[in-house]
mmCIF file as gemmi writes it, N, C-alpha and C atoms, coordinates in Angstrom:
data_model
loop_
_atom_site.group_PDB
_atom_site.id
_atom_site.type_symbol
_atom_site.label_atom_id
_atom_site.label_alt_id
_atom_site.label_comp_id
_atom_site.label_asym_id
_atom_site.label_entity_id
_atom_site.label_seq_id
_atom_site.pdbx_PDB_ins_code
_atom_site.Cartn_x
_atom_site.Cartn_y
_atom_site.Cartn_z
_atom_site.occupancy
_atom_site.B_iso_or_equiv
_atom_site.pdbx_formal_charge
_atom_site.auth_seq_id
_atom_site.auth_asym_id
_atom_site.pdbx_PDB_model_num
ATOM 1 N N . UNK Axp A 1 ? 50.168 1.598 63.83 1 0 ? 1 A 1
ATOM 2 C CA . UNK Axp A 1 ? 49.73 0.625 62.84 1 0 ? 1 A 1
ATOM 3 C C . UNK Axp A 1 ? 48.378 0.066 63.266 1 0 ? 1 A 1
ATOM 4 N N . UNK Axp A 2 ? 47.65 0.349 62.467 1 0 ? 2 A 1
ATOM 5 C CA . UNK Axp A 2 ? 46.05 -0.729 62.221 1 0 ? 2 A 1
ATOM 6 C C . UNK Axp A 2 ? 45.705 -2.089 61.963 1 0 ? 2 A 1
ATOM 7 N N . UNK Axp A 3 ? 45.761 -2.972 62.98 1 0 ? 3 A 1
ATOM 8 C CA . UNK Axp A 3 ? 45.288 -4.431 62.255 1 0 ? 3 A 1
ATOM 9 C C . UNK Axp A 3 ? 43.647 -4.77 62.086 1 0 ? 3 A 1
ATOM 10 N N . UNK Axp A 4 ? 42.917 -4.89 61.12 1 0 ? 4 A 1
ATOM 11 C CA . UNK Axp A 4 ? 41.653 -4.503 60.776 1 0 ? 4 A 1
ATOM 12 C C . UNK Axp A 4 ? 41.566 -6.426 60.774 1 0 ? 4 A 1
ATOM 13 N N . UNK Axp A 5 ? 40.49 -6.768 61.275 1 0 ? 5 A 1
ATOM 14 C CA . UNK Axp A 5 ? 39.831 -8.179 60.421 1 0 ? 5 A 1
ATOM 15 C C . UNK Axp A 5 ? 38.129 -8.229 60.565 1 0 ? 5 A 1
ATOM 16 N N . UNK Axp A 6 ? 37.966 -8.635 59.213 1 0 ? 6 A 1
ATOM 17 C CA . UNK Axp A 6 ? 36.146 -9.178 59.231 1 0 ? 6 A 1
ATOM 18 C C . UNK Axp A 6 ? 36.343 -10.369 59.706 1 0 ? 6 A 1
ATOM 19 N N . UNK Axp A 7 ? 35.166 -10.491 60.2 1 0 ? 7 A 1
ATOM 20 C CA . UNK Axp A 7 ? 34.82 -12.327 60.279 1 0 ? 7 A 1
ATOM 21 C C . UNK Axp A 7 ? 34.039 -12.458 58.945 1 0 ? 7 A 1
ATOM 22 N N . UNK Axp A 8 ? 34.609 -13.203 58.394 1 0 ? 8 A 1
ATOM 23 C CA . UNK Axp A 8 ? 33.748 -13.643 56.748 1 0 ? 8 A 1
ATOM 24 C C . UNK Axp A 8 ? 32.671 -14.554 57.668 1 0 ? 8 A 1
ATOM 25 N N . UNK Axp A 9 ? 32.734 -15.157 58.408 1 0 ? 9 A 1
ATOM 26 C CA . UNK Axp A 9 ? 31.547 -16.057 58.984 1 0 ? 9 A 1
ATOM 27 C C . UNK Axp A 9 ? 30.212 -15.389 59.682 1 0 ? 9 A 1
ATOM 28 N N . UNK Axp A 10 ? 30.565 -14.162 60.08 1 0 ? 10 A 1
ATOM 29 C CA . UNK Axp A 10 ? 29.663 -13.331 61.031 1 0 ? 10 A 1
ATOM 30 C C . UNK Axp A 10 ? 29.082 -12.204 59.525 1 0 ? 10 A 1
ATOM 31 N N . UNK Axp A 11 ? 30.201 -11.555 58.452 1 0 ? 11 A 1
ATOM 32 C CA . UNK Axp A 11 ? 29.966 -10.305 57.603 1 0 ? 11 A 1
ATOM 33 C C . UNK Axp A 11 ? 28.037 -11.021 57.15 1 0 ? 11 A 1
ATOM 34 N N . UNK Axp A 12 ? 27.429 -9.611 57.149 1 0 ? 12 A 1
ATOM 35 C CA . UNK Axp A 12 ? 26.312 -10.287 55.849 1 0 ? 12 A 1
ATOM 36 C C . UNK Axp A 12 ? 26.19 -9.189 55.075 1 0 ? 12 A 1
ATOM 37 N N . UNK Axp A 13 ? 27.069 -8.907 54.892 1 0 ? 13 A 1
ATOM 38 C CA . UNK Axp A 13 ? 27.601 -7.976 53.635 1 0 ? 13 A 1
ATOM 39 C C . UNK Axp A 13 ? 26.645 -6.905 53.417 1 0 ? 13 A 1
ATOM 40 N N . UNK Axp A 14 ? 26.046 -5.872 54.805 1 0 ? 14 A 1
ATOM 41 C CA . UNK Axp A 14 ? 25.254 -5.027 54.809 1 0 ? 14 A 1
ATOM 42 C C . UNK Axp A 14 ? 25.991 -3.704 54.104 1 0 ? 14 A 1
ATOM 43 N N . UNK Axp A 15 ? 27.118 -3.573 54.474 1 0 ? 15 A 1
ATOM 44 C CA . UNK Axp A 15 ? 28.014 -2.471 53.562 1 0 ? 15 A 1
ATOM 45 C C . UNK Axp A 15 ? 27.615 -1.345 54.691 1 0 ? 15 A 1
ATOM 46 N N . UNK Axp A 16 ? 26.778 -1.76 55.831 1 0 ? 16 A 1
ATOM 47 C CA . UNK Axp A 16 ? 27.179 -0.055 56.877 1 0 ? 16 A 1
ATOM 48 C C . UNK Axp A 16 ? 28.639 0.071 57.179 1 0 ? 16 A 1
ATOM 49 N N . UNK Axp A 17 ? 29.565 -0.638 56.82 1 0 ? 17 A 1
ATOM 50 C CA . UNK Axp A 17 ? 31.374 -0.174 56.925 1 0 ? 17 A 1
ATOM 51 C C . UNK Axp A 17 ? 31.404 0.414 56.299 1 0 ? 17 A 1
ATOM 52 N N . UNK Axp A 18 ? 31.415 0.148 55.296 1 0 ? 18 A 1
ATOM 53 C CA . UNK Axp A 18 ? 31.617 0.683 54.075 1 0 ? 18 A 1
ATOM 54 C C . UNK Axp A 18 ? 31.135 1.966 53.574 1 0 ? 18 A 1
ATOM 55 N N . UNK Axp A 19 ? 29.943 2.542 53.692 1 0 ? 19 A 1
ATOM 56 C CA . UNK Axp A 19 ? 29.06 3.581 53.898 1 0 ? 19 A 1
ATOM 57 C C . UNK Axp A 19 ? 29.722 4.49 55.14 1 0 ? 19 A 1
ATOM 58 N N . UNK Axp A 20 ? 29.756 4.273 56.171 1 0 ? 20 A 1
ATOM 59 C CA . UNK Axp A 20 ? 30.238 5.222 57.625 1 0 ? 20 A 1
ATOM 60 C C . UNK Axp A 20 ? 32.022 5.453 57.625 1 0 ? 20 A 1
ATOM 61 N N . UNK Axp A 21 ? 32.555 4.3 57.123 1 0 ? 21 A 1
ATOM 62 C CA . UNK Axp A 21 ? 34.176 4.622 57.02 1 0 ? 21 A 1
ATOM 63 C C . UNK Axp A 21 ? 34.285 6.131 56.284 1 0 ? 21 A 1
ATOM 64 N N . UNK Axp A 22 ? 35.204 7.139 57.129 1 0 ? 22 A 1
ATOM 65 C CA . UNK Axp A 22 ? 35.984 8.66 56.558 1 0 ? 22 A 1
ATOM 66 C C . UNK Axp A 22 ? 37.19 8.087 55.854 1 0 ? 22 A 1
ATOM 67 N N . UNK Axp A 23 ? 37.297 6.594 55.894 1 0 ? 23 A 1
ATOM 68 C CA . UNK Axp A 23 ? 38.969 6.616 55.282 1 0 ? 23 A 1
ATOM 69 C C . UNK Axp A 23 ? 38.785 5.471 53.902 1 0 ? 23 A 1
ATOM 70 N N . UNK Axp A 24 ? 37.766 5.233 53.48 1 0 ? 24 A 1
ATOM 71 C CA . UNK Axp A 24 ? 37.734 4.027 52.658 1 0 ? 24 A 1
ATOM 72 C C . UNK Axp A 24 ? 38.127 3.193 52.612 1 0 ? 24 A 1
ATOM 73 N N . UNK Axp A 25 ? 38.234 2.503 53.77 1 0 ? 25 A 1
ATOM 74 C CA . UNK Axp A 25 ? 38.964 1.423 54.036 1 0 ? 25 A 1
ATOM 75 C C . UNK Axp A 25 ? 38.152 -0.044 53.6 1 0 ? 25 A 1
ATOM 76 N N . UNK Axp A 26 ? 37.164 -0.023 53.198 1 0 ? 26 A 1
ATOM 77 C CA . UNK Axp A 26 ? 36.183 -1.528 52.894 1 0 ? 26 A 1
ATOM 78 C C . UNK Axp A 26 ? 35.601 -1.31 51.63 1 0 ? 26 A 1
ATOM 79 N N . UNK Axp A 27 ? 35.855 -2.346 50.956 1 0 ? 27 A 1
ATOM 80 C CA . UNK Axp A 27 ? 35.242 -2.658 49.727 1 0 ? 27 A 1
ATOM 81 C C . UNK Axp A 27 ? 34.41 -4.04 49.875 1 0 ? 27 A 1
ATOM 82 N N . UNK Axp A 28 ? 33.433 -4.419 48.942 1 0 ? 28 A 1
ATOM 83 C CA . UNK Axp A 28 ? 33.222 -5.762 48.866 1 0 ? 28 A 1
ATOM 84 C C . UNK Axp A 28 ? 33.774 -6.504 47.911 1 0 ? 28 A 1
ATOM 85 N N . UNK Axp A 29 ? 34.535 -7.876 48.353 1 0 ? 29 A 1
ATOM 86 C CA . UNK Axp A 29 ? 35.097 -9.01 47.737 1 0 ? 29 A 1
ATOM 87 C C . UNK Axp A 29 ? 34.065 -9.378 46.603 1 0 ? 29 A 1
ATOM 88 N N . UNK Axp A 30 ? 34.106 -10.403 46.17 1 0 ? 30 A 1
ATOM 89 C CA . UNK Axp A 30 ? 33.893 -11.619 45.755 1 0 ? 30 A 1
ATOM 90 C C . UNK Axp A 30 ? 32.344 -12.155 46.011 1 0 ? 30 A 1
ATOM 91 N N . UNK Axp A 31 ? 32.406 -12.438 46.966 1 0 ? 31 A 1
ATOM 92 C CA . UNK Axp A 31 ? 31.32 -12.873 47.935 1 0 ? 31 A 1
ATOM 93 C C . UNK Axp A 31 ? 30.635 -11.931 48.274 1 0 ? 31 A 1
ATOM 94 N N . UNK Axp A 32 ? 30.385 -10.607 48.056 1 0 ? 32 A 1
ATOM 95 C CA . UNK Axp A 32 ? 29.376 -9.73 48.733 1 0 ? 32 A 1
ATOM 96 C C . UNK Axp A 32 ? 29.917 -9.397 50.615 1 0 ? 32 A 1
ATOM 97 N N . UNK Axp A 33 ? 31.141 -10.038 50.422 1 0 ? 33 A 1
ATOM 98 C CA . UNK Axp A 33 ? 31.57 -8.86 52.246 1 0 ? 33 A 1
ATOM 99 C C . UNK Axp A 33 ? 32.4 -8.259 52.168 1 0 ? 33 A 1
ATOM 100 N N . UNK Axp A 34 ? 32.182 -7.445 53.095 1 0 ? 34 A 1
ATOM 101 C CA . UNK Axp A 34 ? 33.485 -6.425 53.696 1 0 ? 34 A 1
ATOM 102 C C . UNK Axp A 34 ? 34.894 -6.519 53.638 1 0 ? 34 A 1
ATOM 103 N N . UNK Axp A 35 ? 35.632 -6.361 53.16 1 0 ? 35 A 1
ATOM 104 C CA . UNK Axp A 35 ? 37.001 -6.534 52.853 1 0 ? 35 A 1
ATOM 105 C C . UNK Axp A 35 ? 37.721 -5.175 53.081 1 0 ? 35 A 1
ATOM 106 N N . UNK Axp A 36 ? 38.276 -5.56 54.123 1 0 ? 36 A 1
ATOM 107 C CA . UNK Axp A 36 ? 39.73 -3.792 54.189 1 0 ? 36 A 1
ATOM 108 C C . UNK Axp A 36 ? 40.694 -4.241 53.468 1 0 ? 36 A 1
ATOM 109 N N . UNK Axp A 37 ? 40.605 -3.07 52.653 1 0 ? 37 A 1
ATOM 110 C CA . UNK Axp A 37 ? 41.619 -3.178 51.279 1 0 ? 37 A 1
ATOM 111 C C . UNK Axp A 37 ? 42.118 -1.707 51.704 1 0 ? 37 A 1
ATOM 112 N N . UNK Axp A 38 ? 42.082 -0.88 52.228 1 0 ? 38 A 1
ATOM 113 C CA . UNK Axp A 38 ? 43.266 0.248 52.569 1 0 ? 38 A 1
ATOM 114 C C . UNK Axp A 38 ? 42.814 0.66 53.916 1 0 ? 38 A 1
ATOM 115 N N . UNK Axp A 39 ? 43.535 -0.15 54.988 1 0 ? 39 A 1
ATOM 116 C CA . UNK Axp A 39 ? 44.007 0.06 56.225 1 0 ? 39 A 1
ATOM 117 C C . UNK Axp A 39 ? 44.673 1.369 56.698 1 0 ? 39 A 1
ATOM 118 N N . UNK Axp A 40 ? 45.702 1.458 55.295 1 0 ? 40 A 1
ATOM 119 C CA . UNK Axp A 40 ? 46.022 2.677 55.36 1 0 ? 40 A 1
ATOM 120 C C . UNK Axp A 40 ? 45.661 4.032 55.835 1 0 ? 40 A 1
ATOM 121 N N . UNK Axp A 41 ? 44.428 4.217 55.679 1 0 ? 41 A 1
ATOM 122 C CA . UNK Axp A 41 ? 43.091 4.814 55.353 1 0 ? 41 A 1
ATOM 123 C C . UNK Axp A 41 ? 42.744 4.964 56.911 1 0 ? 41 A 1
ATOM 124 N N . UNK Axp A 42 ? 42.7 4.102 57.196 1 0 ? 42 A 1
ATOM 125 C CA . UNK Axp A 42 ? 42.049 4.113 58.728 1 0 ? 42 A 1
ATOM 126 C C . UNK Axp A 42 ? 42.312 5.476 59.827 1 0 ? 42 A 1
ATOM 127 N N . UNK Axp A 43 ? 41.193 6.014 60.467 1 0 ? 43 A 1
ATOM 128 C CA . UNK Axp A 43 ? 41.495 7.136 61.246 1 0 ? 43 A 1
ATOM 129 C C . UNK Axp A 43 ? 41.845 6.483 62.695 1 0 ? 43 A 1
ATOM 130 N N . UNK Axp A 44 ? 40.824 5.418 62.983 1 0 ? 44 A 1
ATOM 131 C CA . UNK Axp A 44 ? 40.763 4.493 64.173 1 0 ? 44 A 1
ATOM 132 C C . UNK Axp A 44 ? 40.018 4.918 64.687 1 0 ? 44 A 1
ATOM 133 N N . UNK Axp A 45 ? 38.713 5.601 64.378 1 0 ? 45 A 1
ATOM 134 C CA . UNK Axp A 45 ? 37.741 6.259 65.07 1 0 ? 45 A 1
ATOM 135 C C . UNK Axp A 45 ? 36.499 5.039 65.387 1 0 ? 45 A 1
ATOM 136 N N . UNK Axp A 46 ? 37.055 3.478 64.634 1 0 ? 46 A 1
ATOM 137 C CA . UNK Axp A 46 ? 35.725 2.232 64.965 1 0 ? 46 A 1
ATOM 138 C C . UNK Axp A 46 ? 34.712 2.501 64.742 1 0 ? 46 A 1
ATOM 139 N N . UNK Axp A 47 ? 33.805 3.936 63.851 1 0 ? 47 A 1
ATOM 140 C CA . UNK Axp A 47 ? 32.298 3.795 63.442 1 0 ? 47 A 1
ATOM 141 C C . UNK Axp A 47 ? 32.277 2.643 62.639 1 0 ? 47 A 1
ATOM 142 N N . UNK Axp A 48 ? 33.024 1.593 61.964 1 0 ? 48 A 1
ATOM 143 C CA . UNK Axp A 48 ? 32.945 0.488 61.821 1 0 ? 48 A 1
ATOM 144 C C . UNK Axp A 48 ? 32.541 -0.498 62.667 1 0 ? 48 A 1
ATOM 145 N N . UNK Axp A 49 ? 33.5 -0.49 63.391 1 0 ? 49 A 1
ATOM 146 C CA . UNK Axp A 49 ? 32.89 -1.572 64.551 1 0 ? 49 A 1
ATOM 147 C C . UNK Axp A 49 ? 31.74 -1.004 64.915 1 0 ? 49 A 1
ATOM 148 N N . UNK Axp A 50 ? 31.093 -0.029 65.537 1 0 ? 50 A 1
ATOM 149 C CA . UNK Axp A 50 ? 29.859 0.317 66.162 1 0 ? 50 A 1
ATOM 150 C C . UNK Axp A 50 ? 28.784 -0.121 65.113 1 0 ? 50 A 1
ATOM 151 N N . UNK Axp A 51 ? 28.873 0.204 64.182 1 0 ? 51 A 1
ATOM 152 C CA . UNK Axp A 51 ? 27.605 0.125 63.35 1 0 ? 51 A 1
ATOM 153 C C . UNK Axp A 51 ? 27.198 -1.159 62.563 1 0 ? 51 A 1
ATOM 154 N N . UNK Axp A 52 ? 28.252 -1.862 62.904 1 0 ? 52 A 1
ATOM 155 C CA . UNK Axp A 52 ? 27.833 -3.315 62.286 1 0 ? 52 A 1
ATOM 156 C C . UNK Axp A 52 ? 27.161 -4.072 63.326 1 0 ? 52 A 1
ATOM 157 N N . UNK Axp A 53 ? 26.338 -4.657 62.43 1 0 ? 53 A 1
ATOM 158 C CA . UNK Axp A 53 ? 25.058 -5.271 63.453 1 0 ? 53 A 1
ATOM 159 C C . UNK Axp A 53 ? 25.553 -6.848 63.407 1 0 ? 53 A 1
ATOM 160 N N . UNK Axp A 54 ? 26.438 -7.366 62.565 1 0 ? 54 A 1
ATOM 161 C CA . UNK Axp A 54 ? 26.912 -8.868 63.372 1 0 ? 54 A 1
ATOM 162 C C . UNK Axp A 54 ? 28.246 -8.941 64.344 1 0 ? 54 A 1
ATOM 163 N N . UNK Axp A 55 ? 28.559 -7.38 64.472 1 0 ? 55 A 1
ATOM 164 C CA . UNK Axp A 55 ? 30.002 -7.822 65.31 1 0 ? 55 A 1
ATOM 165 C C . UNK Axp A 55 ? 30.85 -8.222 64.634 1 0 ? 55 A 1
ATOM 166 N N . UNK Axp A 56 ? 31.064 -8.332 63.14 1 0 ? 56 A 1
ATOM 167 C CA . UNK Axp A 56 ? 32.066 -9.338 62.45 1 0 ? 56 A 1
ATOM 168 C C . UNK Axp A 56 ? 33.725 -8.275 62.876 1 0 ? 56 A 1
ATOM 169 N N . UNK Axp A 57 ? 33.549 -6.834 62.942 1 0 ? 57 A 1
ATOM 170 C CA . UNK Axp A 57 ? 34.965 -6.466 62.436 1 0 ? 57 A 1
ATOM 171 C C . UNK Axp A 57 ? 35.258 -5.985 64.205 1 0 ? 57 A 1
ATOM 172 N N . UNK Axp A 58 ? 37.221 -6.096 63.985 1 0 ? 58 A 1
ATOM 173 C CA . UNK Axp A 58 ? 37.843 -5.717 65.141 1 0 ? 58 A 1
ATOM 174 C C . UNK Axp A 58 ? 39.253 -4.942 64.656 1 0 ? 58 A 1
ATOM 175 N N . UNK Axp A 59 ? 38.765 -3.734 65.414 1 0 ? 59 A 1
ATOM 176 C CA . UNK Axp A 59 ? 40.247 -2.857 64.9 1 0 ? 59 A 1
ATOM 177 C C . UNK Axp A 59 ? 41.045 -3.076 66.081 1 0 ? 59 A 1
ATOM 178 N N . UNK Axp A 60 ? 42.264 -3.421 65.747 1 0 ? 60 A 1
ATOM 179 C CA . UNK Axp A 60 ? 43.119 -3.209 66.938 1 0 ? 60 A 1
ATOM 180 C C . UNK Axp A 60 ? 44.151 -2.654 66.866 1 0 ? 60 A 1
ATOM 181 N N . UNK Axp A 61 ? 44.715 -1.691 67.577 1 0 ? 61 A 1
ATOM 182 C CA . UNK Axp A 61 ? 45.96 -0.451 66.874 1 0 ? 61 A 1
ATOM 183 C C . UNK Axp A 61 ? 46.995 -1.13 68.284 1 0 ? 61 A 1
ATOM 184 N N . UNK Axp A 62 ? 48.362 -1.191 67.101 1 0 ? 62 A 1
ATOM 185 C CA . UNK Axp A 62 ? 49.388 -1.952 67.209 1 0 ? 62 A 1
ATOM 186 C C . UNK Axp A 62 ? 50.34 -0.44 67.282 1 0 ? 62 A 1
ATOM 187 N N . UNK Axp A 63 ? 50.687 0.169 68.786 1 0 ? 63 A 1
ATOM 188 C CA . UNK Axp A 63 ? 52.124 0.507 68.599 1 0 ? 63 A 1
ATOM 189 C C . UNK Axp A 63 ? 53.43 0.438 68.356 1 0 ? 63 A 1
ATOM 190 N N . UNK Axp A 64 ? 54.538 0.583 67.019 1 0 ? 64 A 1
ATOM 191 C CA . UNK Axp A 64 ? 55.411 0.414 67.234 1 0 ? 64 A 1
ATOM 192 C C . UNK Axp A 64 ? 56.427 1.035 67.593 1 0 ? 64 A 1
């Protein structure tokens, strides 16, 4: 299992997640940020995390 979170305080809604994700896991909200809306999706490969330039997102994979 994948627990994905943005920091809405750090996102500035550059969309390099969104663009580099293989699993479509980020859309933009409301507000112009990053939102994982299918986790599902996730390979866990973090070119998310790497390529964001505020640090906002943290994948952390939960064995059960």
């Amino acid at each position: 299992m994948v627990y994905i979170v943005v920091d809405k305080d750090k996102c500035d809604g550059c969309g390099e997640c969104i663009t580099v994700c293989p699993g479509d896991v980020y859309e933009f909200d409301d507000e112009g940020k990053s939102e994982p809306v299918n986790p599902d999706g996730c390979t866990e490969c973090c070119s998310c995390v790497e390529v964001c330039p505020t640090g906002a997102i943290t994948v952390d994979v939960c064995e059960e």
